[in-house]
C-alpha positions in Angstrom: 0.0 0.0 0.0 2.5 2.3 0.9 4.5 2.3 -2.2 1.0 2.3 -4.4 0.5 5.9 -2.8 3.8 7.0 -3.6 3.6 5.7 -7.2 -0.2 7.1 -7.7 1.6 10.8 -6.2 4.6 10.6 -8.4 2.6 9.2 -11.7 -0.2 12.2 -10.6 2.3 15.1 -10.4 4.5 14.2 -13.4 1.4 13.7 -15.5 -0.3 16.6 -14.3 3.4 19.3 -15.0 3.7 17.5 -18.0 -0.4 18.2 -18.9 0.6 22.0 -17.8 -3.1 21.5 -15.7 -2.4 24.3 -12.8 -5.2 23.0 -10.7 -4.8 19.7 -10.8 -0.8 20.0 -10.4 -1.6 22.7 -7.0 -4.6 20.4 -5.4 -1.7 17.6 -5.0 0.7 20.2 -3.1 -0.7 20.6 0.6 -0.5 24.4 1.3 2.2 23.8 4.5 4.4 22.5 2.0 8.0 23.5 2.2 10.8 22.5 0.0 14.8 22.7 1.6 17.9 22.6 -0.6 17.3 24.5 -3.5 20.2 26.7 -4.1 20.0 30.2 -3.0 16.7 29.5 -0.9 16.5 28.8 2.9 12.8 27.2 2.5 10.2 27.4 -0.4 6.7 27.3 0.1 3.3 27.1 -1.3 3.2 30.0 -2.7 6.8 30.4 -4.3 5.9 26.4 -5.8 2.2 27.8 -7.0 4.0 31.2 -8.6 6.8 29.1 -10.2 4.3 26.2 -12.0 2.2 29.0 -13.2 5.0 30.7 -15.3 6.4 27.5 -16.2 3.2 25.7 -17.8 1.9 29.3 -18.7 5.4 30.0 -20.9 5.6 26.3 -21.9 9.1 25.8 -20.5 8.9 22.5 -19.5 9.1 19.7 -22.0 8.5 17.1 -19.8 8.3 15.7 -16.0 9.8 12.2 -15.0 10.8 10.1 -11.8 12.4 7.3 -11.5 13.4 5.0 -8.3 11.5 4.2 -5.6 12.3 3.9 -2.1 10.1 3.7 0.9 11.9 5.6 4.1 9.1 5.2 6.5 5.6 5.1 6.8 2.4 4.8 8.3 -1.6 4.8 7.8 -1.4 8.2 6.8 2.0 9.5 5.7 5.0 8.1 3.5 7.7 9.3 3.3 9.7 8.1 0.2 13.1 9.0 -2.5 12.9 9.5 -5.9 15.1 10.4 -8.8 13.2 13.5 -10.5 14.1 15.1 -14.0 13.0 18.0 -15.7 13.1 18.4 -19.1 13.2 22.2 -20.3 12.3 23.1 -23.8 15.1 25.4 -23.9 17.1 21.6 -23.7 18.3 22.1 -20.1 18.2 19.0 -18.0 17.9 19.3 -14.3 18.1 16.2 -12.8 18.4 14.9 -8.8 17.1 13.1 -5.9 14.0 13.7 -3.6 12.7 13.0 -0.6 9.4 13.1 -0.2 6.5 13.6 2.4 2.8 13.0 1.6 0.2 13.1 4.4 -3.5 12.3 3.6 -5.2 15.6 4.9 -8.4 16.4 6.8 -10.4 16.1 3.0 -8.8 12.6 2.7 -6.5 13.2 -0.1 -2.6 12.6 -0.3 -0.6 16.0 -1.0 3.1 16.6 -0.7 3.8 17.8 2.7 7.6 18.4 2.3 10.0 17.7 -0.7 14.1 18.4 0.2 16.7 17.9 -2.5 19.3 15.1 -1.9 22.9 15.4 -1.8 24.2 12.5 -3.9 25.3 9.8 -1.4 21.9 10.5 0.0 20.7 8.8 -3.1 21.4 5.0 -1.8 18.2 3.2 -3.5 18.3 0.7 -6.7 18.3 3.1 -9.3 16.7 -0.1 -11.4 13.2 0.1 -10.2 11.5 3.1 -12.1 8.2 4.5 -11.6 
């Protein structure tokens, strides 16, 4: 069960970035969120991830969303937390790729929304890169 979630949440927000479908993309992003180790940027919230997706699917910049990997850190009946391997595509032909961590908690209306996302340093990324999702 608790990779299923994991792999619905990953498969729902690349599909969703790559769709460039704001709402649906925002109503999987709890509004606590808050997202450490992007460079130059103590903390971003829900606001700063809302502002940035709208210019990005408004402009068309991304060319598409992926994640690969899956590894379950910890769970329970209503949180996982889990890494990934995510990679943006650019239509400009830049290529971000790294790894994730990520918290989803099923909220008060029942649905699963990323809580908290921090980028990995590389030996954080210790999961078999075979498994792709």
């Amino acid at each position: 069960m608790d990779s299923d979630v994991a792999v619905e949440m990953l498969t729902a927000l690349a599909r969703t970035a790559n769709a460039r479908d704001y709402a649906a993309h925002m109503a999987l992003v709890s509004p606590t969120v808050n997202v450490f180790g992007v460079p130059g940027f103590e903390v971003i919230g829900y606001d700063d991830w809302a502002r940035q997706c709208k210019h990005e699917f408004e402009h068309g910049l991304l060319r598409e969303v992926r994640y690969e990997g899956l590894h379950i850190v910890s769970a329970t009946s209503n949180s996982v937390i889990f890494k990934t391997t995510e990679t943006v595509e650019g239509t400009d032909g830049t290529v971000n790729r790294h790894g994730l961590e990520i918290l989803i908690r099923q909220e008060g209306d029942g649905a699963w929304r990323v809580v908290q996302e921090r980028i990995l340093t590389p030996d954080e990324m210790d999961f078999d890169r075979r498994k792709s999702h």
